[in-house]
PDB file of the backbone (N, CA, C, O) and the ligand in Angstrom, with CONECT records:
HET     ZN  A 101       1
ATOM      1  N   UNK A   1     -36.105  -2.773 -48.172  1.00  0.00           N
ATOM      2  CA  UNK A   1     -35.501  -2.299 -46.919  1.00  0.00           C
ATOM      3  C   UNK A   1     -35.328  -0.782 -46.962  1.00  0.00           C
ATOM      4  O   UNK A   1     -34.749  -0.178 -47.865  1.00  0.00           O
ATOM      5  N   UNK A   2     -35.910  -0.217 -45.854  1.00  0.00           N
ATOM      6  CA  UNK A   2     -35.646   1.580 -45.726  1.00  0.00           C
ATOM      7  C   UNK A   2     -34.149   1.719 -46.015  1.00  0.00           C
ATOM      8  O   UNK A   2     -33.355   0.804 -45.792  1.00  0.00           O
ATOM      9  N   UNK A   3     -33.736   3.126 -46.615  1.00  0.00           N
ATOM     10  CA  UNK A   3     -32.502   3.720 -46.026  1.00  0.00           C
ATOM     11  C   UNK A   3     -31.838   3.746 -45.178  1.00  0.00           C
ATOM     12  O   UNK A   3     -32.140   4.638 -44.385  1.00  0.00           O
ATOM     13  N   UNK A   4     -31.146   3.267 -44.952  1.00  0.00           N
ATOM     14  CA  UNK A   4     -29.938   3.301 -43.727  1.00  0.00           C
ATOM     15  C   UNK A   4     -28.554   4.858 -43.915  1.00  0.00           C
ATOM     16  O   UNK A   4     -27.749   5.139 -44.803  1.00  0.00           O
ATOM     17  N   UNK A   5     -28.840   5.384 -42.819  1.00  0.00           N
ATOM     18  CA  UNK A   5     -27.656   6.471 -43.255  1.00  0.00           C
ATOM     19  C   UNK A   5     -26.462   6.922 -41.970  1.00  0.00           C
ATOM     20  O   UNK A   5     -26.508   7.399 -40.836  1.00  0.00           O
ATOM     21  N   UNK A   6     -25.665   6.557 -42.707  1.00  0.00           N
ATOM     22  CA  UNK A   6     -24.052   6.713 -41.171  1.00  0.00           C
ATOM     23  C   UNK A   6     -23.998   8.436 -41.222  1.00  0.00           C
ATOM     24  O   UNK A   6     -24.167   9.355 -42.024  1.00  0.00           O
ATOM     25  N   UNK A   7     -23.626   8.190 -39.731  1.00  0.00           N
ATOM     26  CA  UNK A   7     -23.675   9.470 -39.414  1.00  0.00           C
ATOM     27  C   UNK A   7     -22.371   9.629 -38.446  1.00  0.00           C
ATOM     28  O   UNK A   7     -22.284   8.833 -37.511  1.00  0.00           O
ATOM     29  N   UNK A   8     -21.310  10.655 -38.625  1.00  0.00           N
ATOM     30  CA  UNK A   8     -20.424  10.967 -37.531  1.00  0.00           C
ATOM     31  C   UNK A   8     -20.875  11.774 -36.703  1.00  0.00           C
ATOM     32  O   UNK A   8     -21.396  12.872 -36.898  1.00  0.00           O
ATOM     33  N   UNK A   9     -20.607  11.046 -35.450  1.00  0.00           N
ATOM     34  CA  UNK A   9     -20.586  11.681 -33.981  1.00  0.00           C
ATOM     35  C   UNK A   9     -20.037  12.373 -33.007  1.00  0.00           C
ATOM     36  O   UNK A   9     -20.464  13.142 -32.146  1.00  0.00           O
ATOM     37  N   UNK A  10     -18.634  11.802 -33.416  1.00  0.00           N
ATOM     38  CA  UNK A  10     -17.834  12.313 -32.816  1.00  0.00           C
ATOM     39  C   UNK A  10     -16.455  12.166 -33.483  1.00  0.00           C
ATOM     40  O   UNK A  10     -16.072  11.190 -34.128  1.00  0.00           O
ATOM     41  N   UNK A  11     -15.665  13.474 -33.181  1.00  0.00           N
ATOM     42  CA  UNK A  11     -14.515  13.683 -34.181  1.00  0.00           C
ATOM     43  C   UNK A  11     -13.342  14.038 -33.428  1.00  0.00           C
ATOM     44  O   UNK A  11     -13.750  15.115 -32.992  1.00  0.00           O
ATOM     45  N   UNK A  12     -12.164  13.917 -32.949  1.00  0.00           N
ATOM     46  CA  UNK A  12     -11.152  14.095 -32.617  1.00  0.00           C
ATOM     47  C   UNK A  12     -10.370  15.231 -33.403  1.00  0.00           C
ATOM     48  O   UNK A  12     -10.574  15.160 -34.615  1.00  0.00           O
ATOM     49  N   UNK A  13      -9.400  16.415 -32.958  1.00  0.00           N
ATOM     50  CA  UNK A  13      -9.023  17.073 -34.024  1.00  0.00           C
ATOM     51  C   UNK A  13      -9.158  16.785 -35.757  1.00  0.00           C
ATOM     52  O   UNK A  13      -8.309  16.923 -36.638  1.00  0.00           O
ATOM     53  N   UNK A  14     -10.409  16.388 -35.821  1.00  0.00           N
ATOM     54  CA  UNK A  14     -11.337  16.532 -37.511  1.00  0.00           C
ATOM     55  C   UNK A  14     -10.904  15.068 -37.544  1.00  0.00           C
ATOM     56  O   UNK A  14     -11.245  14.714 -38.672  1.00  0.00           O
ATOM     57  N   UNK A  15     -10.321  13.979 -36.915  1.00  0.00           N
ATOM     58  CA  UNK A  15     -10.689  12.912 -37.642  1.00  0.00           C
ATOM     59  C   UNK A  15     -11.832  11.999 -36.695  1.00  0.00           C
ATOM     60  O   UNK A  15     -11.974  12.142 -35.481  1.00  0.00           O
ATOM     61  N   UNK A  16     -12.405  11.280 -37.337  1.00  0.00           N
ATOM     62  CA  UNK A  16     -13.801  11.188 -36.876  1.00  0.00           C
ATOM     63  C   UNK A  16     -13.137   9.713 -36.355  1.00  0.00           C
ATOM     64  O   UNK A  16     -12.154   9.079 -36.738  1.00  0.00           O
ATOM     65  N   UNK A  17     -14.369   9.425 -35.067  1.00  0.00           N
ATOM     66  CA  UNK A  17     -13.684   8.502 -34.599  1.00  0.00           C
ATOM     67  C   UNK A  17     -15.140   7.228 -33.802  1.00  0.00           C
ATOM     68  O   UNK A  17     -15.161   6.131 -33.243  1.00  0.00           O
ATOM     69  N   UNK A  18     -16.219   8.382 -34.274  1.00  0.00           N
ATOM     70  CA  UNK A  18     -17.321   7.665 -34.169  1.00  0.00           C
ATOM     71  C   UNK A  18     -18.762   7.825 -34.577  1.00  0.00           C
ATOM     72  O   UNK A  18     -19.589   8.574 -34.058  1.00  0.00           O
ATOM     73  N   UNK A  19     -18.942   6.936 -35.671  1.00  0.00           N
ATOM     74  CA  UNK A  19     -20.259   6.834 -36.175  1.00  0.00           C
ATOM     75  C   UNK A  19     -21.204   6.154 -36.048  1.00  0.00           C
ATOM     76  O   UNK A  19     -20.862   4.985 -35.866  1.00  0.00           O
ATOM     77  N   UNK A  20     -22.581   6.338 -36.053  1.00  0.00           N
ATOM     78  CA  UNK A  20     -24.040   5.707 -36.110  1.00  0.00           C
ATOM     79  C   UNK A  20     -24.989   5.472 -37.146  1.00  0.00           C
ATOM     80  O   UNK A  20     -25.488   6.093 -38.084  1.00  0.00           O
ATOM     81  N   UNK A  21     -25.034   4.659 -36.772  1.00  0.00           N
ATOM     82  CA  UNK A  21     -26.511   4.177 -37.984  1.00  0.00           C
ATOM     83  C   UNK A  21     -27.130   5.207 -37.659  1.00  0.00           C
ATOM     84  O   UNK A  21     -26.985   5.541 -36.483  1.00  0.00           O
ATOM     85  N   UNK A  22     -28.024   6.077 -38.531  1.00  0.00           N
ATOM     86  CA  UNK A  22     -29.331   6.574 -37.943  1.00  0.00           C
ATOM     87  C   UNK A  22     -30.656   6.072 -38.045  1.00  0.00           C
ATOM     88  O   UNK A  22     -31.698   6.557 -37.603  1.00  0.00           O
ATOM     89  N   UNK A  23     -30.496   5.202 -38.584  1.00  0.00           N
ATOM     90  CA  UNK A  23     -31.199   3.965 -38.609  1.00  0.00           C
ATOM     91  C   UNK A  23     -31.590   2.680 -37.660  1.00  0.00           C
ATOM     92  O   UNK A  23     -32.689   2.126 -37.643  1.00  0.00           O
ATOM     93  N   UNK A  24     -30.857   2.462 -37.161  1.00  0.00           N
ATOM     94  CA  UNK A  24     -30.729   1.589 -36.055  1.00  0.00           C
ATOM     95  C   UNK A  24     -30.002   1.983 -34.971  1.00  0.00           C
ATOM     96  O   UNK A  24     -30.026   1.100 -34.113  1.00  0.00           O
ATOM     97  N   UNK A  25     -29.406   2.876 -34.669  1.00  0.00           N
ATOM     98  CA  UNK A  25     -28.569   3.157 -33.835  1.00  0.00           C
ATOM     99  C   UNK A  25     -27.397   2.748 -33.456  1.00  0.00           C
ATOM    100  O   UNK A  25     -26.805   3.282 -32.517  1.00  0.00           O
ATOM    101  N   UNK A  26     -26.817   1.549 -34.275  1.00  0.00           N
ATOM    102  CA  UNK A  26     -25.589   0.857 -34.060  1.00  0.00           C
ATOM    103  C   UNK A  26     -24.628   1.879 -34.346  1.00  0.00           C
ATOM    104  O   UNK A  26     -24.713   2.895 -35.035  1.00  0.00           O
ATOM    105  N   UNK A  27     -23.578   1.330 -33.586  1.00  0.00           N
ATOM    106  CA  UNK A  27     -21.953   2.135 -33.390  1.00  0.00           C
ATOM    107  C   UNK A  27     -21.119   1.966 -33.752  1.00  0.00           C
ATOM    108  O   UNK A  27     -20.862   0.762 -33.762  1.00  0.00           O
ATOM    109  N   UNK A  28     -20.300   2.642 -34.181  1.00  0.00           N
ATOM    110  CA  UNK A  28     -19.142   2.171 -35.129  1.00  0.00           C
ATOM    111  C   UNK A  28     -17.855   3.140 -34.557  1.00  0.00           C
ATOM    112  O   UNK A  28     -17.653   4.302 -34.911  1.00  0.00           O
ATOM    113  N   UNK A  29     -17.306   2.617 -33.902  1.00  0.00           N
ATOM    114  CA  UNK A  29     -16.071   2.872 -33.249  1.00  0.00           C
ATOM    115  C   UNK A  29     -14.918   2.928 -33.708  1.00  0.00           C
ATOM    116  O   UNK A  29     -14.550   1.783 -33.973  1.00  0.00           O
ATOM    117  N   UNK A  30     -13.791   4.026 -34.051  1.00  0.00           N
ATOM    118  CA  UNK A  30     -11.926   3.818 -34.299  1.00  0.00           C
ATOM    119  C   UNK A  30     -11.757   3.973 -33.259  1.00  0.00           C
ATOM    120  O   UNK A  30     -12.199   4.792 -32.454  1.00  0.00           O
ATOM    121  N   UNK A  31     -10.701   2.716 -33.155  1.00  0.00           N
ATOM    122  CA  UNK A  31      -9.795   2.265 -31.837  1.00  0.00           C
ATOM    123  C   UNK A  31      -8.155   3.021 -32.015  1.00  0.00           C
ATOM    124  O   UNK A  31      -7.307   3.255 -31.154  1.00  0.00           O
ATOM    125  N   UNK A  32      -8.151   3.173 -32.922  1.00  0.00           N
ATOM    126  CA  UNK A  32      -7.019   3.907 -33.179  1.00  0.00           C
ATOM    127  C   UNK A  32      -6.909   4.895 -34.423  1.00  0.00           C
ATOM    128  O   UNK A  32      -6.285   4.703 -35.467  1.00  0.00           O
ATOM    129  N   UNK A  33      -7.600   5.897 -34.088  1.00  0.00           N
ATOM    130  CA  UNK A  33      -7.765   6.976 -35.270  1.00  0.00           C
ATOM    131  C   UNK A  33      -6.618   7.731 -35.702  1.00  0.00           C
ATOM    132  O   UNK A  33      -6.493   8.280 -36.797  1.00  0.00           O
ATOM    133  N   UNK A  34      -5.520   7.709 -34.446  1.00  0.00           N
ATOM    134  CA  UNK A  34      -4.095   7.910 -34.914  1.00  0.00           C
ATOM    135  C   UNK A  34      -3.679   7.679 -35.511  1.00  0.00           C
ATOM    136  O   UNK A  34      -2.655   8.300 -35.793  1.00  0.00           O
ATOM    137  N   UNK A  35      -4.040   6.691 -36.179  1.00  0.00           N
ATOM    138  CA  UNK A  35      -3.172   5.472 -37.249  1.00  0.00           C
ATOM    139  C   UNK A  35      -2.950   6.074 -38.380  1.00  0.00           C
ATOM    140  O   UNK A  35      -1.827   6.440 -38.728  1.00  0.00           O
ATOM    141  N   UNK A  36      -4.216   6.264 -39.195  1.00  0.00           N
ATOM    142  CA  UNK A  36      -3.770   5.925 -40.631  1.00  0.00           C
ATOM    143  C   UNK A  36      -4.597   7.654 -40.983  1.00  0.00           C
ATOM    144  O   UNK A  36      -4.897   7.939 -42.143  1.00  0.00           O
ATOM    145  N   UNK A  37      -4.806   8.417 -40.084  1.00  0.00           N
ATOM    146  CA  UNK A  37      -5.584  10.101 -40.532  1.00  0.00           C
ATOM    147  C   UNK A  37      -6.925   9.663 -40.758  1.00  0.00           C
ATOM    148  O   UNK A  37      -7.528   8.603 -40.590  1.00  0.00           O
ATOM    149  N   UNK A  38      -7.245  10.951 -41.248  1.00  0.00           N
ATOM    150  CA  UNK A  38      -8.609  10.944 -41.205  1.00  0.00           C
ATOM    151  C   UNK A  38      -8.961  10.442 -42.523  1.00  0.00           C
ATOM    152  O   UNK A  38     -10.181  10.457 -42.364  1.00  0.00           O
ATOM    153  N   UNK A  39      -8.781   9.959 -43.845  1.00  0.00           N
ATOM    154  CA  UNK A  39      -9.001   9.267 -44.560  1.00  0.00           C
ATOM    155  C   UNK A  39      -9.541   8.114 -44.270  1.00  0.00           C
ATOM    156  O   UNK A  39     -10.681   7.727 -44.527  1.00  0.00           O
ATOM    157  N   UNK A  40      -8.441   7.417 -43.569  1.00  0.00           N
ATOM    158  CA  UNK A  40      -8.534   6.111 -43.309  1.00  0.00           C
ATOM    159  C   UNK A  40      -9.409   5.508 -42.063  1.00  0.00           C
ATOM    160  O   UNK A  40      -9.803   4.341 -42.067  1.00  0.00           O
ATOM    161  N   UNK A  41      -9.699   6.519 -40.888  1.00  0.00           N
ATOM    162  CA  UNK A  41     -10.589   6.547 -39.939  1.00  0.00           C
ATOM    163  C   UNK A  41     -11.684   6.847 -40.721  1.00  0.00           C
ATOM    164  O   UNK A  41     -12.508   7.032 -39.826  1.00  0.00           O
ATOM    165  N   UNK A  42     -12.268   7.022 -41.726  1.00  0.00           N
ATOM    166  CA  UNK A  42     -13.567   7.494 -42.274  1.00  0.00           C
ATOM    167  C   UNK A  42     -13.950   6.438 -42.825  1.00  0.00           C
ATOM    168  O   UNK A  42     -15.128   6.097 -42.718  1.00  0.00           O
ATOM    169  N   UNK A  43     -12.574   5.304 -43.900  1.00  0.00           N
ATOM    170  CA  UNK A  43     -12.716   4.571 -44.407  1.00  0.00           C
ATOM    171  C   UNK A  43     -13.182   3.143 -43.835  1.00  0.00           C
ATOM    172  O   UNK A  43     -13.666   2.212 -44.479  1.00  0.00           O
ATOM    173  N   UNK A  44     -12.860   3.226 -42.201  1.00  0.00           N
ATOM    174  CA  UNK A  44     -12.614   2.507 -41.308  1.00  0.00           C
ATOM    175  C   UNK A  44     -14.390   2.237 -40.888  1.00  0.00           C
ATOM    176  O   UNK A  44     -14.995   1.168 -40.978  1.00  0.00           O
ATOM    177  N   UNK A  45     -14.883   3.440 -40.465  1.00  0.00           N
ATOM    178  CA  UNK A  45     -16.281   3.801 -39.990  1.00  0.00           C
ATOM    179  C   UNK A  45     -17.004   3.219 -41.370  1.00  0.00           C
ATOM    180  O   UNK A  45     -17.744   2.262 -41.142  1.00  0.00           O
ATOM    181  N   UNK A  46     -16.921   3.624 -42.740  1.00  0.00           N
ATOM    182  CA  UNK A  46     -18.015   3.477 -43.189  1.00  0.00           C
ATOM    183  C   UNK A  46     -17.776   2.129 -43.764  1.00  0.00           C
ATOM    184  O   UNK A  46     -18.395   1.800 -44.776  1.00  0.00           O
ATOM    185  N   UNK A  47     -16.902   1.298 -43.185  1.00  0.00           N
ATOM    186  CA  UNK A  47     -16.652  -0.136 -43.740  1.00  0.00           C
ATOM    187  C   UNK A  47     -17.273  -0.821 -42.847  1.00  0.00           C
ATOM    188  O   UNK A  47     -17.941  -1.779 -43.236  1.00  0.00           O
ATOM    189  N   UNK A  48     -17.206  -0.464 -41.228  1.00  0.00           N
ATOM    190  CA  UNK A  48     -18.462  -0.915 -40.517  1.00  0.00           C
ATOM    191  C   UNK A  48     -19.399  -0.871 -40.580  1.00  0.00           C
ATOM    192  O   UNK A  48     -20.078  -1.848 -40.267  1.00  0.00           O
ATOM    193  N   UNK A  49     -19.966   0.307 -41.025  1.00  0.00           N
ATOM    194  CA  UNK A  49     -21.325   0.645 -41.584  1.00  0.00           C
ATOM    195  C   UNK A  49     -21.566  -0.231 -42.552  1.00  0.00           C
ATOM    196  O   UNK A  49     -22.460  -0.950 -42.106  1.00  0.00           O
ATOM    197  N   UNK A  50     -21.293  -0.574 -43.585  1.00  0.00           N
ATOM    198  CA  UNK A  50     -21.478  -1.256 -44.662  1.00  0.00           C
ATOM    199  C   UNK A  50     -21.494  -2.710 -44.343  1.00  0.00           C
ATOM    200  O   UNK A  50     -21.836  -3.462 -45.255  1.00  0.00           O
ATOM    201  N   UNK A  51     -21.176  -3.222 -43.186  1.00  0.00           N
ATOM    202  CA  UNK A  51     -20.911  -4.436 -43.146  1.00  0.00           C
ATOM    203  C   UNK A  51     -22.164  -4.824 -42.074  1.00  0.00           C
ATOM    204  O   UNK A  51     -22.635  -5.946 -41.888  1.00  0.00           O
ATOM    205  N   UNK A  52     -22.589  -3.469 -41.381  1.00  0.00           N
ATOM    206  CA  UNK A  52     -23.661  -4.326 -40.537  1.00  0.00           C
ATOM    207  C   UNK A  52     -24.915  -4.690 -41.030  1.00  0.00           C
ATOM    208  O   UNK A  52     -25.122  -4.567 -42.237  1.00  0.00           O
ATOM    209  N   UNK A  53     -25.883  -5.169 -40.206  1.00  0.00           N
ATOM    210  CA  UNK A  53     -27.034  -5.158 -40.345  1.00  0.00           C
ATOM    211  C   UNK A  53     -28.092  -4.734 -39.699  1.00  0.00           C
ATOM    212  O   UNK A  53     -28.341  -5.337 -38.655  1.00  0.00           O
ATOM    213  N   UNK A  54     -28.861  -3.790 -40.037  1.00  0.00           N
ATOM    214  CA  UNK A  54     -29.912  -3.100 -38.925  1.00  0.00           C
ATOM    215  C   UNK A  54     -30.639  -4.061 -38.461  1.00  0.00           C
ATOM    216  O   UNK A  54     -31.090  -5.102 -38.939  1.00  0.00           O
ATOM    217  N   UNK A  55     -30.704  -3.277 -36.913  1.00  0.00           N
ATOM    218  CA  UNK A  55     -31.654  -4.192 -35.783  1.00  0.00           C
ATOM    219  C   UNK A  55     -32.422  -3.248 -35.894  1.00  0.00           C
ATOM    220  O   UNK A  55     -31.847  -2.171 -35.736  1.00  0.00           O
ATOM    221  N   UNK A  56     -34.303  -3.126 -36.258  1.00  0.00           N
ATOM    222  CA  UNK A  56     -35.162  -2.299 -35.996  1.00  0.00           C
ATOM    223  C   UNK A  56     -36.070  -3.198 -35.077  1.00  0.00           C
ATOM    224  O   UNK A  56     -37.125  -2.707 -34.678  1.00  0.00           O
ATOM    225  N   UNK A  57     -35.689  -4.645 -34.668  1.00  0.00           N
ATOM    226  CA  UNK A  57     -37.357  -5.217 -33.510  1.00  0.00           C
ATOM    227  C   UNK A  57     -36.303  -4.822 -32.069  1.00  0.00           C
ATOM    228  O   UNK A  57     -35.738  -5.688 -31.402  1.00  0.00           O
ATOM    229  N   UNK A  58     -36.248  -3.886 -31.904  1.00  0.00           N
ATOM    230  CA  UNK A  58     -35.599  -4.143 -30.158  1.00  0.00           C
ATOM    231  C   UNK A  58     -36.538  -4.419 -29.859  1.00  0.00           C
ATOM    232  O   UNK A  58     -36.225  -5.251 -29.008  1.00  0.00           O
ATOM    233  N   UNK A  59     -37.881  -4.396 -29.862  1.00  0.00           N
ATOM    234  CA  UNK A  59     -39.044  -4.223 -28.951  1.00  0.00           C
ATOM    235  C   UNK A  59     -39.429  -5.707 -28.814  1.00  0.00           C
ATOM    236  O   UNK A  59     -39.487  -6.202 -27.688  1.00  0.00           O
ATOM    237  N   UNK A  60     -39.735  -6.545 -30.073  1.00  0.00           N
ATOM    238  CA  UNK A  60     -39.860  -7.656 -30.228  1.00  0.00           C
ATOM    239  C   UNK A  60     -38.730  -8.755 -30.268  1.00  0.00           C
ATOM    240  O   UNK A  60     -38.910  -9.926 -30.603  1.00  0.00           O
ATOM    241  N   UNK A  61     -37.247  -8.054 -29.778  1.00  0.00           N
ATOM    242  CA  UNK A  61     -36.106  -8.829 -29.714  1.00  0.00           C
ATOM    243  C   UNK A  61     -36.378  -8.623 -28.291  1.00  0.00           C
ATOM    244  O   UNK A  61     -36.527  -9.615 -27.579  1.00  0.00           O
ATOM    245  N   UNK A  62     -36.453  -7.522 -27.830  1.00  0.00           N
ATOM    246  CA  UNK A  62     -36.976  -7.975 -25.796  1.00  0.00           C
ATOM    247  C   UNK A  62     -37.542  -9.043 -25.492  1.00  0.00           C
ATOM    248  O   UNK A  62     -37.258  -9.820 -24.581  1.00  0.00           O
ATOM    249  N   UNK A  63     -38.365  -9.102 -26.262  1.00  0.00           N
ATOM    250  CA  UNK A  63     -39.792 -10.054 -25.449  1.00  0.00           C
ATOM    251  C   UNK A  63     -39.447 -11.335 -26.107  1.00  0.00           C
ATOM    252  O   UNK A  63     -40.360 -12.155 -26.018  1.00  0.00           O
ATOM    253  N   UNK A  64     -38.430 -11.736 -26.721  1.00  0.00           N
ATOM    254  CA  UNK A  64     -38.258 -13.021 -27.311  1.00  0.00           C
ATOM    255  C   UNK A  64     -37.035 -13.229 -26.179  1.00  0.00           C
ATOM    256  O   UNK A  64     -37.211 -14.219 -25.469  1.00  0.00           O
ATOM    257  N   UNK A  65     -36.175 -12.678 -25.981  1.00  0.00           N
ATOM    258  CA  UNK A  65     -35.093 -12.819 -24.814  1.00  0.00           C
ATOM    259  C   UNK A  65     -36.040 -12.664 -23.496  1.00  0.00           C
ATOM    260  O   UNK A  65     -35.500 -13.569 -22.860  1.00  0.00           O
ATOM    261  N   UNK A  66     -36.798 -12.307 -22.838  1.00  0.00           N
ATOM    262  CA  UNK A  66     -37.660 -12.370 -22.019  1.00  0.00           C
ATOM    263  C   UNK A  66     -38.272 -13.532 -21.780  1.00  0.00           C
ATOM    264  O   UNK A  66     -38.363 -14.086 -20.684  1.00  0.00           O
ATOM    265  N   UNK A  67     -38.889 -14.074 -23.288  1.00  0.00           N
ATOM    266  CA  UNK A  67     -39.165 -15.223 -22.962  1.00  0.00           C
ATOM    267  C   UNK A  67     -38.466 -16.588 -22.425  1.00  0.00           C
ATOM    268  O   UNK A  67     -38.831 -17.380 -21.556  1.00  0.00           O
ATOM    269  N   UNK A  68     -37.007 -16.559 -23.506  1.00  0.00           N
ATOM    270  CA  UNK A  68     -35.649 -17.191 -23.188  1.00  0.00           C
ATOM    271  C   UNK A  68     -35.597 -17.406 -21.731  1.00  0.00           C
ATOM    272  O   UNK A  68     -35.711 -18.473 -21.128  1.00  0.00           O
ATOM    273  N   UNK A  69     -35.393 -16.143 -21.233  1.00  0.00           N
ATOM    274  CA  UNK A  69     -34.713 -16.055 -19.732  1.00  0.00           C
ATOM    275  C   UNK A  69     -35.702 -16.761 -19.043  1.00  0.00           C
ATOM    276  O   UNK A  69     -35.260 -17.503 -18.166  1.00  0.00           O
ATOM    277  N   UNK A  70     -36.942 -16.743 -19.193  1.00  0.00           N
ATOM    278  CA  UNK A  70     -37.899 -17.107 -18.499  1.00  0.00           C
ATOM    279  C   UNK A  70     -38.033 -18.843 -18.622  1.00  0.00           C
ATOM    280  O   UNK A  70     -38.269 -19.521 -17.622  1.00  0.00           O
ATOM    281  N   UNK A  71     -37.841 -19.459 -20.022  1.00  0.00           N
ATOM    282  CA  UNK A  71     -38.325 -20.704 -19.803  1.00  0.00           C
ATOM    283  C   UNK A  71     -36.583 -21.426 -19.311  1.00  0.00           C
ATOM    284  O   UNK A  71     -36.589 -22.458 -18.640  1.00  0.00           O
ATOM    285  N   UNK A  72     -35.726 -21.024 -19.560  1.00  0.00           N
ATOM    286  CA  UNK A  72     -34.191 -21.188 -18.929  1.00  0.00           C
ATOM    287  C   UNK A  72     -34.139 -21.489 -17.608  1.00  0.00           C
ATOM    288  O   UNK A  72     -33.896 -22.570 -17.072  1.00  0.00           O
ATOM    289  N   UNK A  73     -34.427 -20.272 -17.061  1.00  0.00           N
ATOM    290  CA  UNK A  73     -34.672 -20.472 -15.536  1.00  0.00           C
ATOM    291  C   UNK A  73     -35.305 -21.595 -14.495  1.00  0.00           C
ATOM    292  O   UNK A  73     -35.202 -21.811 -13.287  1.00  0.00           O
ATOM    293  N   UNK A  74     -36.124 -22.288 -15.776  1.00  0.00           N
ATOM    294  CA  UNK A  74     -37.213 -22.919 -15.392  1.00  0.00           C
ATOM    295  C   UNK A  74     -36.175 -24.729 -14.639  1.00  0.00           C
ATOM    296  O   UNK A  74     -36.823 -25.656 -14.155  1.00  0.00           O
TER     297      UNK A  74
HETATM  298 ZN    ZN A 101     -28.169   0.203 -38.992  1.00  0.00          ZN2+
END
């Protein structure tokens, strides 16, 4: 499996409050970065990170939900 690498996006007076795969593009959101500082908002992000799993078929996850919708309908 390639490298996967988190990346912060966005930071609130320096505590970060949202990171990305750069890899897959998934998001990793603090809902409350107030909480516990920026330690723990970092700790927060890269525990999501660590816990997901990259989606790289969007392309071939389309066309399988495409198909779904299509024989569903039916
Ligand atoms: Zn990822």
């Amino acid at each position: 499996m390639a490298k996967r690498r988190l990346r912060i996006v966005e930071r609130r007076k320096n505590i970060p409050v949202l990171g990305v795969c750069e890899f897959c593009n998934a998001q990793f959101p603090i809902h409350q970065p107030w909480k516990g500082g920026q330690s723990e908002a970092q700790a927060q992000i890269q525990q999501q990170f660590n816990a997901h799993k990259c989606k790289l078929t969007d392309s071939s996850q389309n066309a399988l939900r495409i198909v779904r919708e299509a024989t569903e309908s039916k």
